[in-house]
N, C-alpha and C positions, 0 to 999 in steps of 0.2 A: 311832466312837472306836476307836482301836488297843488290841486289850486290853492292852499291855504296852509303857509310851511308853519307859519304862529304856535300852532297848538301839536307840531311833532319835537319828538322829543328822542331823543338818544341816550342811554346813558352808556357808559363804558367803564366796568369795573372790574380790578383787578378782584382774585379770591383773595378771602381771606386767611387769616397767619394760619399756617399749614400746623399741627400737633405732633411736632418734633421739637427734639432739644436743639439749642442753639449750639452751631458749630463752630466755635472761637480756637479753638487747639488747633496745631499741629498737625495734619493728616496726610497719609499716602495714598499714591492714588486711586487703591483699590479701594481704601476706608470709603476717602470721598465718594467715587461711587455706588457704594453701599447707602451713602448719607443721602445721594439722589434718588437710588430708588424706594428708600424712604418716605422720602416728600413726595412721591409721585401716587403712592398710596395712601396718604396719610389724608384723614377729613380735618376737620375742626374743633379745637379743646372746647367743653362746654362753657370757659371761660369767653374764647371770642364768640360762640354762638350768643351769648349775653352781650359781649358788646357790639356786635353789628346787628343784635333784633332793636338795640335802644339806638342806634346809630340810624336804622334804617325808616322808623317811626318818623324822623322828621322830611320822608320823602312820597312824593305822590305812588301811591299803586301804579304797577307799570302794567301794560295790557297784552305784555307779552316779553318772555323770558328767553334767551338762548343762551345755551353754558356749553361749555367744554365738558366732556365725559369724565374728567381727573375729578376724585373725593371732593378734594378742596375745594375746587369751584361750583359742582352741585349742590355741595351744602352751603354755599355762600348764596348762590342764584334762589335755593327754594326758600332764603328768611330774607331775601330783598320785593320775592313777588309775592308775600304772603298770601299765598292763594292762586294768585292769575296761573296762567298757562305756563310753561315750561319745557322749550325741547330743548333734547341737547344731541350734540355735536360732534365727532369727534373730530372733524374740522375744525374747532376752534382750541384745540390743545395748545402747549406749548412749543415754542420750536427745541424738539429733541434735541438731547446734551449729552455727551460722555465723552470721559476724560479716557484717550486711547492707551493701550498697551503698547511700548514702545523704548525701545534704548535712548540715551539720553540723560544730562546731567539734572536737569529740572525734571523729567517725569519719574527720575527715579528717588525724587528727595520729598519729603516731608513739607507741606506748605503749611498758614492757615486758610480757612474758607475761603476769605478773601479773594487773596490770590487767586486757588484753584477756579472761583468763577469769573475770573479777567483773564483768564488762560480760554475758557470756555466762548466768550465772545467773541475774542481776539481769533479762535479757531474757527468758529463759526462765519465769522466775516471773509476770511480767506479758503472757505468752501470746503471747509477740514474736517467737517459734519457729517451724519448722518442725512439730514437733511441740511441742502445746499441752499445760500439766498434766493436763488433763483426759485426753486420749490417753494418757500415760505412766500416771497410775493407772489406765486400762481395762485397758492392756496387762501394767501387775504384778497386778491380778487375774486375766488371761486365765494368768500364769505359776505362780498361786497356786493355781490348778485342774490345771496340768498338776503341778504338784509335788505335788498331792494324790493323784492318778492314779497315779503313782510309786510313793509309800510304799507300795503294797498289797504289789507284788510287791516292794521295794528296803527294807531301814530302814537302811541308811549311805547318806546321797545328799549331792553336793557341785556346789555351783551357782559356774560360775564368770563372771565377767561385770565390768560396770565399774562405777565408784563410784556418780556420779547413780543410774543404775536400783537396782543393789542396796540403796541407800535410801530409796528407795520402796519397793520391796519387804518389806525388813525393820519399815517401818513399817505399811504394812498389814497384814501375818503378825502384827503384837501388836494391832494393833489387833484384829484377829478371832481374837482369843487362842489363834491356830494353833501358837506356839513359845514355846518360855521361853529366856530367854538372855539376853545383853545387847543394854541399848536400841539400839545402833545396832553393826553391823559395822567392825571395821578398816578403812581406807581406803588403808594401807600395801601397797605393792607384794603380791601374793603371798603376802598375812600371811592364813590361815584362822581363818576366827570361830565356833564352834561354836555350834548350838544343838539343844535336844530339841524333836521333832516330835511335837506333843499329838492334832491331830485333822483329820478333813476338813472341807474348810466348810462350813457348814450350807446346806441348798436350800431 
């Protein structure tokens, strides 16, 4: 247990807006995944870099950063620590996505974004993935030990990564009544969600 949880601090943020065009049309499946590995590359327009350096200004220096290896979340993590440390992770990616090749009335038609990414969770939940749930919560435990490794020498630490994993994460961390704070994290571009960091997990 940390003698003194008071002054630790969690943040948890998602990156922010990825510098791709918005995907409102119509698309087939192959488009769509073209428009995924898009985003999967893509950093930050210097438009959001302006607004989450002005965004981030109203928050304490954190004394320590962990990002995801994806563009978008590095360059989100290095204008949230101005300065402090920074590792990153490729443990904290996202939980991998693609829309399969396959016969069928739906995968062969035209959707908008939309759609195509409620197809995506919906497949993901029924282990239709690349990576299975089962994988995704080993992998937010494996994140849940190195964030505990952390606090020893850190108590302001900001994890920054993408929406799927961060929620898993945040639900396991209450689950093992590692953090207090709200039930689930912001899912808003580059919006940080605080929490206090209670203890390490139990062995």
């Amino acid at each position: 247990m940390i003698n003194d949880v008071r002054d630790t601090r969690l943040w948890i943020i998602r990156h922010g807006r990825p510098d791709v065009p918005a995907n409102r049309r119509r698309v087939s499946r192959e488009q769509f995944n073209r428009y995924l590995e898009a985003y999967d590359s893509a950093g930050l327009s210097p438009i959001e870099r302006d607004r989450l350096g002005a965004l981030y200004e109203q928050y304490r220096k954190p004394d320590l950063v962990l990002t995801s290896d994806l563009p978008r979340a590095y360059e989100t993590a290095r204008l949230f620590a101005r300065g402090a440390p920074i590792e990153v992770h490729a443990l904290l990616r996202e939980v991998p996505v693609l829309i399969p090749d396959g016969p069928g009335w739906f995968l062969s038609n035209h959707w908008p974004g939309e759609v195509w990414w409620s197809y995506l969770r919906l497949a993901w939940f029924r282990g239709h993935q690349a990576e299975v749930p089962a994988a995704s919560y080993r992998r937010a435990n494996t994140a849940i030990q190195l964030l505990a490794d952390k606090f020893h020498p850190y108590r302001q630490i900001a994890v920054v990564s993408h929406s799927g994993f961060l929620l898993i994460l945040i639900h396991h961390l209450h689950r093992q009544r590692q953090i207090a704070g709200p039930r689930w994290p912001s899912i808003d571009f580059g919006r940080p969600t605080p929490y206090q960091w209670l203890r390490k997990p139990e062995t």
